[in-house]
N, C-alpha and C positions, 0 to 999 in steps of 0.2 A: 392585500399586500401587492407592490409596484412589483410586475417579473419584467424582464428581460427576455428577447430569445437567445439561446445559445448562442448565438454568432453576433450579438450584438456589441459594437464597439463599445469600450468605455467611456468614451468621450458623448456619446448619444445617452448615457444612463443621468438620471436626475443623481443630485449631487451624496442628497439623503440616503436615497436606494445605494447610490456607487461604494460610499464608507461601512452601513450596514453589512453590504455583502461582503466586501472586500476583510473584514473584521469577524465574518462567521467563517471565509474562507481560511484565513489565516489561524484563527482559533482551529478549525478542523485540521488542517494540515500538523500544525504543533502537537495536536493529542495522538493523531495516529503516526506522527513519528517517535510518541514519547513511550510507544508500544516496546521497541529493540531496549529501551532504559528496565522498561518494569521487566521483559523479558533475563536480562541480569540481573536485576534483585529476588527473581525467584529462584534461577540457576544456583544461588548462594546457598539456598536451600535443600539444595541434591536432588530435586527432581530432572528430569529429562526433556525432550521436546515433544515428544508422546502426550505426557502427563501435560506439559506447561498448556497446551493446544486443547485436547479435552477440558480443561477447567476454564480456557478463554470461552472456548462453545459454549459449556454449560450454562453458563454465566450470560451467553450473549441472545442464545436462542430461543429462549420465551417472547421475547420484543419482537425479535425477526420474526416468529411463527405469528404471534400477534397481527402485523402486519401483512404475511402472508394470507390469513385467513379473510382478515379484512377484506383485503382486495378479489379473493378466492368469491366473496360472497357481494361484489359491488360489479366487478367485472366477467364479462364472457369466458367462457368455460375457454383454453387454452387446446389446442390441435396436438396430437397424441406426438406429431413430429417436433413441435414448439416444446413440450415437457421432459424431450429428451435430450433438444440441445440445451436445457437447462439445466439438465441433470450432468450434461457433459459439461459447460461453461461451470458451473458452483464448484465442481469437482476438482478442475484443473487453477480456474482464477482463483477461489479463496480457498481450497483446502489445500491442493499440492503447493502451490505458491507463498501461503502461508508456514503450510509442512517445512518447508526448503529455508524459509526466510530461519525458523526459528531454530533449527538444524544450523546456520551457519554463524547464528551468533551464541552458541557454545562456545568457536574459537576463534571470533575475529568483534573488534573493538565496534562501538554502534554508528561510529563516525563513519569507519569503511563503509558498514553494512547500509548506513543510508547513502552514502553516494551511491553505489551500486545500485540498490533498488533506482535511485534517482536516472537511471540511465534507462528505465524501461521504456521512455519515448522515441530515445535513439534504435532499438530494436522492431519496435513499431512501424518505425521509418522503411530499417533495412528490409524487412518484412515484406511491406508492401512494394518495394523496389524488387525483392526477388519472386515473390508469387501473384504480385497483381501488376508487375513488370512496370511498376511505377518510377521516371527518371527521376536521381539525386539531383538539385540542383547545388551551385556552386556554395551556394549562402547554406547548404543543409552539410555538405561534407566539410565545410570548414565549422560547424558547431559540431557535428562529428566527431572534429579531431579534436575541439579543445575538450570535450566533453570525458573523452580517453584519454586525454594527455594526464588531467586533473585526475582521473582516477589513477592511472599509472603511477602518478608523484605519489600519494595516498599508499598505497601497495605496494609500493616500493621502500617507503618509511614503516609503515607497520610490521614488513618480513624482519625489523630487526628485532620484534616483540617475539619470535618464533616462526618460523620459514616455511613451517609443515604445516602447524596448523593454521598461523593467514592462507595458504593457496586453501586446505581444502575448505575452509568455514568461507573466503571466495567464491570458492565454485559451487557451494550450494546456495547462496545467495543470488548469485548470477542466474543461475536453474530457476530462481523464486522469481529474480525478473523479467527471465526468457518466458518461463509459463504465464505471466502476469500480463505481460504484454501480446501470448496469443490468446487470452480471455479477452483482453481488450479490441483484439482484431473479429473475434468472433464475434462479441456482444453487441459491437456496429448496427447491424440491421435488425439483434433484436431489439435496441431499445425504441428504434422508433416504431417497431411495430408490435410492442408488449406494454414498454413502458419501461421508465427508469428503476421507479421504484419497487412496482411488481418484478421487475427481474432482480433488482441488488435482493429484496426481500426471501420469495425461491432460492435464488442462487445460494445465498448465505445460511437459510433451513436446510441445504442438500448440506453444503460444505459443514454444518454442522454436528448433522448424523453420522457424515463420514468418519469426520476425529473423535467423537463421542464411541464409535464403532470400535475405531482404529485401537484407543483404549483397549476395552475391552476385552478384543480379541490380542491385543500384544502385552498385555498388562494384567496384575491381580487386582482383584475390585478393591483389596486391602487398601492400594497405593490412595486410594479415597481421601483414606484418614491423614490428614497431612494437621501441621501448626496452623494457630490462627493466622498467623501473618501469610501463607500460602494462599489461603482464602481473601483477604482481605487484597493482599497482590491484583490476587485474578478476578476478581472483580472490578479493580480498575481499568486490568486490561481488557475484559470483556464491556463492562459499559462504557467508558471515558475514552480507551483506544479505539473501541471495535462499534460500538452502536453512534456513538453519537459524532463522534468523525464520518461514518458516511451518510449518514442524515443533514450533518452540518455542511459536508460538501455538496449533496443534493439543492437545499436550500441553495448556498451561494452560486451556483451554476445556474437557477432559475431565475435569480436576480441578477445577475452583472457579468452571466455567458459565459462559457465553458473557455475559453480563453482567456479572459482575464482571472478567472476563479485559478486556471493551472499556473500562470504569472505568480499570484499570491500564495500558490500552494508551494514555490520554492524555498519558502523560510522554514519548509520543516527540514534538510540537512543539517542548516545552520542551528537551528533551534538542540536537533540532535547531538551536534559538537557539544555545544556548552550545556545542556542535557546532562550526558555521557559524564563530563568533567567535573559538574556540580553536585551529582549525585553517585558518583561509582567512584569520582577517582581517575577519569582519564586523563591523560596528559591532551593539552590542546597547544601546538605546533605551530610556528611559523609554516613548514611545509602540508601540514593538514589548510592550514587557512587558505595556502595557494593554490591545494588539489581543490579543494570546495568551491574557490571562487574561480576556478577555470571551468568544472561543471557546472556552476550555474548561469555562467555567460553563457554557455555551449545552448544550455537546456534551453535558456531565454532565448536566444536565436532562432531555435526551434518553435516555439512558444508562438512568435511572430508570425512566423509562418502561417496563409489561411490553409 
């Protein structure tokens, strides 16, 4: 298989390799945005974000563990200090972050909730302008602003769906892509010195025991018993949203670099809109289209940026 390195331009990729990838990124992007969609067809059902998250894990972490052991038995034994910032990154990027994500779309539409999430690169940003004292340039705060303006517009139309509950399914949302984004600040230097896959693989077996836990201990084992269609749900959302979305986005970062793979990963908001519409019942908006298409200029700005 033709790779790429991460930073490789698009324009230097063979033409073969460039649509390939570009077609596995965008395929990845669409499945793991279609996660907040399946996340509302189970809500139907009267489960909770507790239950919804345990049966995503369950469903997801034979594969992950799979692959963690793999790699546990081809690679060097991991530093007692290295196992525990992965026990702290699994924790924070896919279990609280996910906790939070699926906590805010009980009350807020999946259009919001993906632009929101969509914004976890702008925090990224500010991130490293506040604790690694990195300067904003002119072209980063003017994506900035279009990037909040578009969310503003969004949130500003959906408070007329209910006032209380858009701020608070917002604000945990936002939490999902505040903590997402300092997984992302964190996992920096482990991937190049662990590995991509060995870390999403760990990370994702911790984050899975947690919710698996979390259950448990907040929940009766009863709550198990659910309809078929609960089952059938969560297994979409466990292998289609959860396993093969970040396998598939691995793959297309190794062929056609981590910047053009994030460019192509912007079609999951949009994909989420008419998502949302086609299968729930959401209304889709002249002012939804103009919040989205002002976050995704903002993001693409971003995007550019080396």
């Amino acid at each position: 298989m033709t790779q790429s390195a991460p930073g490789t331009s698009a324009a230097s990729i063979p033409r073969s390799t460039l649509v390939g990838g570009l077609t596995i990124a965008i395929a990845g992007a669409v499945l793991f945005s279609t996660k907040a969609v399946v996340a509302k067809l189970l809500y139907r059902y009267h489960i909770d974000a507790v239950t919804l998250i345990a049966f995503r894990m369950l469903f997801s972490l034979p594969v992950f563990a799979g692959v963690a052991i793999w790699q546990m038995r081809t690679q060097a034994p991991l530093s007692w200090a290295d196992r525990w910032r992965i026990v702290g990154l699994g924790l924070i990027g896919y279990y609280l972050s996910s906790y939070l994500d699926f906590l805010g779309l009980q009350y807020i539409s999946v259009g919001l909730e993906r632009l929101i999430l969509f914004l976890t690169p702008t925090f990224v940003l500010a991130m490293t302008a506040i604790f690694l004292k990195r300067r904003i340039t002119a072209v980063e705060w003017g994506a900035l602003a279009l990037s909040y303006c578009g969310i503003v517009l969004v949130f500003v139309h959906d408070l007329a769906g209910g006032a209380g509950s858009t701020v608070i399914g917002s604000l945990f949302v936002l939490g999902s892509a505040v903590t997402y984004a300092i997984y992302l600040l964190g996992s920096g230097e482990m991937v190049r010195r662990v590995g991509s896959l060995r870390l999403v693989a760990y990370a994702m077996c911790v984050s899975s025991v947690a919710g698996i836990a979390q259950f448990f201990l907040l929940r009766p084992a009863s709550l198990l018993v659910q309809p078929p269609e609960v089952y059938g749900l969560s297994l979409v959302n466990g292998v289609f949203c959860t396993i093969f979305p970040v396998f598939m986005t691995m793959i297309a970062v190794g062929r056609i670099g981590a910047a053009t793979a994030s460019q192509a990963g912007m079609i999951g908001p949009v994909s989420t809109l008419f998502l949302g519409a086609l299968l729930l019942g959401e209304p889709v908006t002249a002012v939804q289209l103009a919040g989205t298409g002002l976050v995704l200029v903002g993001i693409y700005m971003l995007s550019l940026k080396k």
